[in-house]
C-alpha positions in Angstrom: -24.0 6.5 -4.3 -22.3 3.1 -5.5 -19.7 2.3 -8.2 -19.8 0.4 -11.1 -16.8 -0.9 -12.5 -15.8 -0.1 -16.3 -13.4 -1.1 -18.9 -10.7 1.0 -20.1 -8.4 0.5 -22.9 -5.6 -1.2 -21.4 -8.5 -3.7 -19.6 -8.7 -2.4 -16.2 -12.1 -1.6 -14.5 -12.4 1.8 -13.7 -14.7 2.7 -11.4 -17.7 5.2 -11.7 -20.8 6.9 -10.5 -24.1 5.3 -11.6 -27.7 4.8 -10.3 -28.0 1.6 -10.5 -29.1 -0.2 -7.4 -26.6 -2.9 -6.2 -25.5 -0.4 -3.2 -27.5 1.5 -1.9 -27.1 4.5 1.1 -29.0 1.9 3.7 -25.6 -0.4 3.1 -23.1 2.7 3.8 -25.9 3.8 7.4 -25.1 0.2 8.5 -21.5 -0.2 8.2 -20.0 -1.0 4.5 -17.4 -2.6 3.6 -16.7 -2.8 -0.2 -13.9 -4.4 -2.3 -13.1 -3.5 -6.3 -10.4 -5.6 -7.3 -8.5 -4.0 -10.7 -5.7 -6.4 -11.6 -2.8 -6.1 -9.0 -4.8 -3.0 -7.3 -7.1 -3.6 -4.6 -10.0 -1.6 -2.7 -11.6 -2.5 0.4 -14.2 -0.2 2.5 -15.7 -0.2 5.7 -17.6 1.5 8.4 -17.1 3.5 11.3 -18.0 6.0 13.5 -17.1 10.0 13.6 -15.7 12.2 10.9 -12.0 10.6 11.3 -10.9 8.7 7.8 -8.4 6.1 8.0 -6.5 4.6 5.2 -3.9 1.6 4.7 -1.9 1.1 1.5 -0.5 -2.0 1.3 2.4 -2.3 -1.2 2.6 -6.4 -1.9 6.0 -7.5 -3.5 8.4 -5.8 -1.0 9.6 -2.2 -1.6 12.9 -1.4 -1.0 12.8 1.5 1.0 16.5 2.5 0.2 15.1 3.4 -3.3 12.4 5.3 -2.2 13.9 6.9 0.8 17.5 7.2 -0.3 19.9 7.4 3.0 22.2 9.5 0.7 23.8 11.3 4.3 24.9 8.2 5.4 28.8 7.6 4.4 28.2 4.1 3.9 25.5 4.7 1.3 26.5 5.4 -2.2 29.6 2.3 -1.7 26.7 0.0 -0.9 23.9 0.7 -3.4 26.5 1.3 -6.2 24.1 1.5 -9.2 20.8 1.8 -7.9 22.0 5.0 -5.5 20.5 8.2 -7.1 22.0 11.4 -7.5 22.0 14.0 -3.9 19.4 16.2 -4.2 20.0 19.5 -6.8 22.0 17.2 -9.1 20.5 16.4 -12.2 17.8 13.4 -11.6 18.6 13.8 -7.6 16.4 12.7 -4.5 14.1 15.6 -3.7 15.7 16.4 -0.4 13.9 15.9 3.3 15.9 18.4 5.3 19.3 16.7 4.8 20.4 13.1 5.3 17.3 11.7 3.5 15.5 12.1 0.5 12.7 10.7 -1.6 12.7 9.1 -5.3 12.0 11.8 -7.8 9.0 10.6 -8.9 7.4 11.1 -5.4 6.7 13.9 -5.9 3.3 14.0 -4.4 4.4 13.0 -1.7 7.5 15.5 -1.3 4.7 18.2 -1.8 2.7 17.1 1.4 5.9 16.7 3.3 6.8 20.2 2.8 3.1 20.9 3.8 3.0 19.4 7.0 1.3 16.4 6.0 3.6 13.3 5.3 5.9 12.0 7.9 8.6 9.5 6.8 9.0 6.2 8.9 12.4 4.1 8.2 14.3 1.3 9.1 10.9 0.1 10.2 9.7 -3.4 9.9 7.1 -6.1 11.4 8.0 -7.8 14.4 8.7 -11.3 11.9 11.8 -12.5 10.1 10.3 -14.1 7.3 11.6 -13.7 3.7 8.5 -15.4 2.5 6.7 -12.8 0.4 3.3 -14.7 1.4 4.2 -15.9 5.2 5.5 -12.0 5.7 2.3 -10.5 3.8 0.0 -12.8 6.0 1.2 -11.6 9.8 1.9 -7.9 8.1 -2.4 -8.2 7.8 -2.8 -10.3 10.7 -0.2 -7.9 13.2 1.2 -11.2 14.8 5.1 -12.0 15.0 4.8 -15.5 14.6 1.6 -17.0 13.8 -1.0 -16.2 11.2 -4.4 -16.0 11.9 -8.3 -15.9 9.9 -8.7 -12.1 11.1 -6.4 -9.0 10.5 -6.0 -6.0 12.8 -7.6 -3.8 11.2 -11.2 -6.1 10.9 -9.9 -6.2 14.6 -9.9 -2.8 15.3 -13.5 -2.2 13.8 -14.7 -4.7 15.4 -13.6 -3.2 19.0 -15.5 0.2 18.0 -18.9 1.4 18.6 -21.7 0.6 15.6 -22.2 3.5 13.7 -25.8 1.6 13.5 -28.5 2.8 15.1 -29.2 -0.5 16.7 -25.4 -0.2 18.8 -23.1 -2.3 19.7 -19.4 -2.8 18.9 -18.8 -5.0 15.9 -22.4 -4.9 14.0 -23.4 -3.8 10.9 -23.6 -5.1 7.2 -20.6 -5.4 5.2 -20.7 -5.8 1.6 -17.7 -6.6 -0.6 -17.6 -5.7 -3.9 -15.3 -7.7 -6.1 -13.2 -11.4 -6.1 -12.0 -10.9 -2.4 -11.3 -8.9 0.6 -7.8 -8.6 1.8 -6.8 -10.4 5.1 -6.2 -6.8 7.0 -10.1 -6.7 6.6 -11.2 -10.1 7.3 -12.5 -10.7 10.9 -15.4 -10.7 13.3 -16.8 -7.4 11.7 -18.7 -8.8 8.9 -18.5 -9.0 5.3 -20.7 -10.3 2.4 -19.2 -10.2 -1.2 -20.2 -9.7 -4.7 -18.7 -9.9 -8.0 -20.0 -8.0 -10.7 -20.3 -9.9 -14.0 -17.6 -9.4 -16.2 -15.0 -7.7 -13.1 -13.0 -11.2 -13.7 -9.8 -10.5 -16.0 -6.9 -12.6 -16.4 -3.8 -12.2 -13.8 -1.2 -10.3 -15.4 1.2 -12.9 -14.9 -0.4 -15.6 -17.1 -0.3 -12.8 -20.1 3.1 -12.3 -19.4 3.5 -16.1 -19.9 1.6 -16.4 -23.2 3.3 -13.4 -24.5 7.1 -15.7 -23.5 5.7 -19.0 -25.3 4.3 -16.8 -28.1 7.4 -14.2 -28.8 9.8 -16.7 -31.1 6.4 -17.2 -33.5 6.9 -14.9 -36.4 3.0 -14.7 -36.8 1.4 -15.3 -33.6 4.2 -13.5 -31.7 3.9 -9.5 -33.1 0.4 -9.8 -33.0 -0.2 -11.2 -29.4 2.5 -8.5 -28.5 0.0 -5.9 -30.2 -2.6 -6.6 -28.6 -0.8 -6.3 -25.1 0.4 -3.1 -25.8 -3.3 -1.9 -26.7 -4.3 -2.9 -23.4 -1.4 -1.0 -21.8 1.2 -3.3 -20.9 5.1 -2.4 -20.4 7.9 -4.1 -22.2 8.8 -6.0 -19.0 5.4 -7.6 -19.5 5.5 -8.1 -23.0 9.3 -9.9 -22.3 8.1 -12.4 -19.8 9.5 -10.7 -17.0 6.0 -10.1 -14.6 6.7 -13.4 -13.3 10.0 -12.3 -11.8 7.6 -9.6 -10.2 5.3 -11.9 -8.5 2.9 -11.7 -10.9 1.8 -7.6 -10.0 2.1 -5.1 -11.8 0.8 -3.4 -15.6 -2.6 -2.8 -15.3 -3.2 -3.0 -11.6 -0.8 -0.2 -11.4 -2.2 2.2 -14.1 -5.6 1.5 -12.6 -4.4 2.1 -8.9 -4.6 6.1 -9.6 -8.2 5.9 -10.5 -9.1 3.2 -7.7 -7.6 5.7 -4.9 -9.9 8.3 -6.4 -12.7 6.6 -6.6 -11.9 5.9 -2.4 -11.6 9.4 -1.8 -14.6 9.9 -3.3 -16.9 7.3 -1.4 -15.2 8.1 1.9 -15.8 11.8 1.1 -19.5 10.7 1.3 -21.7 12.2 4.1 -23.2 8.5 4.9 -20.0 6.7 3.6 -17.5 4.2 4.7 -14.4 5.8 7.2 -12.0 3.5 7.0 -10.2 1.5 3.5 -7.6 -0.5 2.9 -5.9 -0.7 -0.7 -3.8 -2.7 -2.9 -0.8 -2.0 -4.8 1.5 -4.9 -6.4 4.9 -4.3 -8.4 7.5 -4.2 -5.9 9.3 -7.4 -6.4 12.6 -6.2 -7.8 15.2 -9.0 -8.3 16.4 -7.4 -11.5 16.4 -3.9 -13.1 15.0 -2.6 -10.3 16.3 1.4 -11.7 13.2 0.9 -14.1 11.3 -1.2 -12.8 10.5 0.7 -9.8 9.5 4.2 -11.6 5.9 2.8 -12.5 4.8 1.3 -9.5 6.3 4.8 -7.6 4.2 6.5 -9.8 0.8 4.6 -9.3 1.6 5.3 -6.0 2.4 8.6 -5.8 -0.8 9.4 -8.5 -2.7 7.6 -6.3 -1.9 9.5 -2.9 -3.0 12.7 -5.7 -6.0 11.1 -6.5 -6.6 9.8 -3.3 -6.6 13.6 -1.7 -8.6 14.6 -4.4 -11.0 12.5 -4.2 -11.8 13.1 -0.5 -11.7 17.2 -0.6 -12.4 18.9 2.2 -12.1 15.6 4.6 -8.3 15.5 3.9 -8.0 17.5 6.6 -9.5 14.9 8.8 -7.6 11.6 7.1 -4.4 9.7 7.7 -3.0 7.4 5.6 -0.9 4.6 6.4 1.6 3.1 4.0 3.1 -0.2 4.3 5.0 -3.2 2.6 5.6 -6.4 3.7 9.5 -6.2 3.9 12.0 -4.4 3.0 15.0 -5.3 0.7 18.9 -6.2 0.7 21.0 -3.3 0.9 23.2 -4.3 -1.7 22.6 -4.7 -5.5 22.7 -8.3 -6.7 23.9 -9.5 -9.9 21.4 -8.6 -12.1 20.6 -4.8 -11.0 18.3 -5.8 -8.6 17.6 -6.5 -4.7 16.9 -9.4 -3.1 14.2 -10.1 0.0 15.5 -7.9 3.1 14.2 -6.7 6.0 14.0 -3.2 7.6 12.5 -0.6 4.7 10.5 2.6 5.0 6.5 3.9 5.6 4.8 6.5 5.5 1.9 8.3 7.4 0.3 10.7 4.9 -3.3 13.3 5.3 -3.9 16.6 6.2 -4.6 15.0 9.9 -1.2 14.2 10.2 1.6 16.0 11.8 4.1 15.5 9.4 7.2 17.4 7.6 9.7 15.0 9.7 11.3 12.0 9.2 11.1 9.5 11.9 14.2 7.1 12.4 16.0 5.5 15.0 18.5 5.3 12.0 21.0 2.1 12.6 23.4 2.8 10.1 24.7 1.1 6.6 28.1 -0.4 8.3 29.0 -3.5 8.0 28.9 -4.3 11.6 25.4 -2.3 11.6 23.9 -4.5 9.0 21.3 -7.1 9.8 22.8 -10.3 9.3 25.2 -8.9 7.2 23.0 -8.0 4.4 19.5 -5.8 5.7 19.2 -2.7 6.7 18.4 -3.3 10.6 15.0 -2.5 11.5 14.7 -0.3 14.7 11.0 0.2 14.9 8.6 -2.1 15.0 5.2 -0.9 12.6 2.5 -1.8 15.1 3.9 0.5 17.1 2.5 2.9 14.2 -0.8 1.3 13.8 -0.9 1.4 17.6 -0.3 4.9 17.2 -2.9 5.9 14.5 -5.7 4.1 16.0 -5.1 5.0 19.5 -5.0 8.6 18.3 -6.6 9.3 15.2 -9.8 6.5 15.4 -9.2 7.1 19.1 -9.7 3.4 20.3 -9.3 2.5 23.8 -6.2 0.2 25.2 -8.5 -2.5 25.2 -9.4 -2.0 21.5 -5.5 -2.4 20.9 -4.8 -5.2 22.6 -7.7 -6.8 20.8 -6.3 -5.8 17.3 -2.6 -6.5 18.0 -2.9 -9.8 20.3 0.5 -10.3 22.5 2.3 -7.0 21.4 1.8 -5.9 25.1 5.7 -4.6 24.9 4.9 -2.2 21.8 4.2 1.0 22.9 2.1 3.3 20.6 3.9 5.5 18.4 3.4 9.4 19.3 3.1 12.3 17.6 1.9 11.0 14.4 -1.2 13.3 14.1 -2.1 16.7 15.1 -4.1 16.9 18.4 
């Protein structure tokens, strides 16, 4: 089985089944790893042995995690968010409640569903062990694990490479990778090989340079209406069209209505009797410096479509998955002038699959005081998120101390996170 990448009408490449022979099973038997890229939305594949499938979602731009995981019990909360705190849950437009305290953004509600079904645990005031408010220095030791240096590998390239071959030949580390699309995300780069491959015509502009043409075009009274036309055909939102994707580092619009079918198409191959175990995917859109009410509701959505899809996709072997979800940093706990949040620190994750022992949410909650505020301005984070990697690969892909160590060099003082899965 392989995919092929197709256009839809708003321009993303979806991908599908065909027969063609660019992957072939013998790729999958020796350990594949395969990247689609579909604007801001990212897949990467790889091998590994046993029935276990792992999953990381990484959410590029910074989500604030007081948006998604509202802390509407805390008496600090609603005086601090102001504008951007949603209604308690059962009032019109509320948080879907988590048991009291907590809730989630309405349009989770995927997400809220597998909660109340055992299977999504809520992680917050969680954060990497760096201070960086550098979307790309942040981003960089997120994939790389490290506090403060960056590396060529990331932990989870790491972390396969520590495991046994699922080829017949042995050996931790070996095997074939293939990677399918412009790039492979740092997470997966390492000592466990990968080759690449771009399918003609997989190339499409970056949504922020359309944004940009649409700007310098909109005054024209000819060229403007018709370039903003054509956008709109392809799928693009209003903040698009207005110039306002560079604001959102460039992610977003397509990338995010393609992400849904992307996750599926992931299920799908890791659903396959000789396919990959482990991915990692891409979602951007969570740079919100202004009208972040709004703007947040579509890349929430891709996300929580894409979870559907996702679960879908894999059937059965959802039961034997866990999903890790993870952004770079979180965000100030105040609104700024124009409706948005600036770069923060602490946020929220979550750990998502039918392997998962969830229905809980998991804090070490610092508080929205004044005096309980990070520097005066960020939630504080209180636990650190390789201690939840550590957690899921020690338990779930079951890999030895030695195989931690190895993926998260120097974090000898994190202790794995229990509990995360069922045993």
């Amino acid at each position: 089985m392989r995919t092929d990448p197709i256009p839809t009408r708003d321009g993303s490449r979806q991908p599908r089944e065909s027969a063609g022979p660019r992957v072939g099973r013998r790729g999958f038997l020796l350990g594949l790893s395969a990247t689609v890229a579909l604007g801001s939305a990212r897949l990467a594949l790889a091998q590994a042995p046993g029935e276990r499938r792992f999953v990381v979602v990484l959410l590029r731009g910074a989500l604030d995690g007081l948006s998604a995981v509202p802390a509407y019990g805390d008496p600090d909360f609603a005086a601090l968010r102001g504008p951007l705190a949603l209604p308690e849950p059962g009032q019109e437009g509320g948080a879907l409640d988590l048991g009291g305290r907590f809730g989630l953004h309405p349009r989770l509600r995927t997400l809220h569903a597998l909660y109340r079904e055992g299977e999504a645990l809520v992680l917050h005031a969680v954060a990497g062990p760096y201070r960086s408010r550098s979307h790309f220095e942040a981003q960089d030791l997120l994939e790389a694990g490290l506090a403060d240096r960056r590396l060529a590998s990331g932990w989870l390239n790491r972390a396969l490479a520590a495991m046994p071959s699922p080829s017949p030949r042995g050996g931790a580390g070996e095997g074939i990778g293939l990677a399918v699309g412009t790039g492979v995300p740092l997470l997966l780069r390492g000592p466990a090989a990968v080759r690449s491959y771009a399918p003609q015509g997989l190339a499409q502009p970056e949504t922020d340079l359309l944004a940009r043409i649409a700007a310098l075009s909109a005054r024209d009274p000819l060229l403007g209406p018709a370039v903003a036309e054509g956008l709109r055909d392809r799928g693009f939102t209003a903040a698009v069209l207005a110039g306002q994707q560079a604001a959102m580092g460039g992610r977003g619009g397509a990338g995010q209505n393609a992400f849904p079918a992307l996750a599926g198409a992931a299920g799908r191959l890791l659903a396959a009797a000789d396919g990959p175990r482990v991915a990692a995917l891409e979602l951007g859109g969570w740079d919100t410096h202004a009208g972040q009410v709004g703007r947040l509701v579509q890349p929430l959505g891709a996300l929580d479509d894409g979870i559907a899809a996702l679960r879908e996709g894999l059937g059965e072997h959802w039961r034997r998955t866990a999903v890790l979800v993870i952004t770079e940093f979180g965000r100030t706990v105040r609104v700024n002038g124009t409706l948005g949040t600036d770069h923060g620190t602490a946020g929220a994750a979550f750990v998502l699959g039918g392997a998962v022992a969830g229905g809980a949410v998991r804090t070490t909650w610092p508080g929205l005081a004044e005096r309980q505020l990070f520097q005066g301005r960020d939630l504080a984070p209180t636990t650190d998120l390789r201690a939840v990697a550590k957690g899921l690969l020690r338990d779930h892909l079951r890999l030895s101390a030695g195989a931690l160590a190895q993926a998260f060099p120097g974090s000898e003082a994190v202790t794995p996170m229990s509990g995360l899965v069922r045993s």
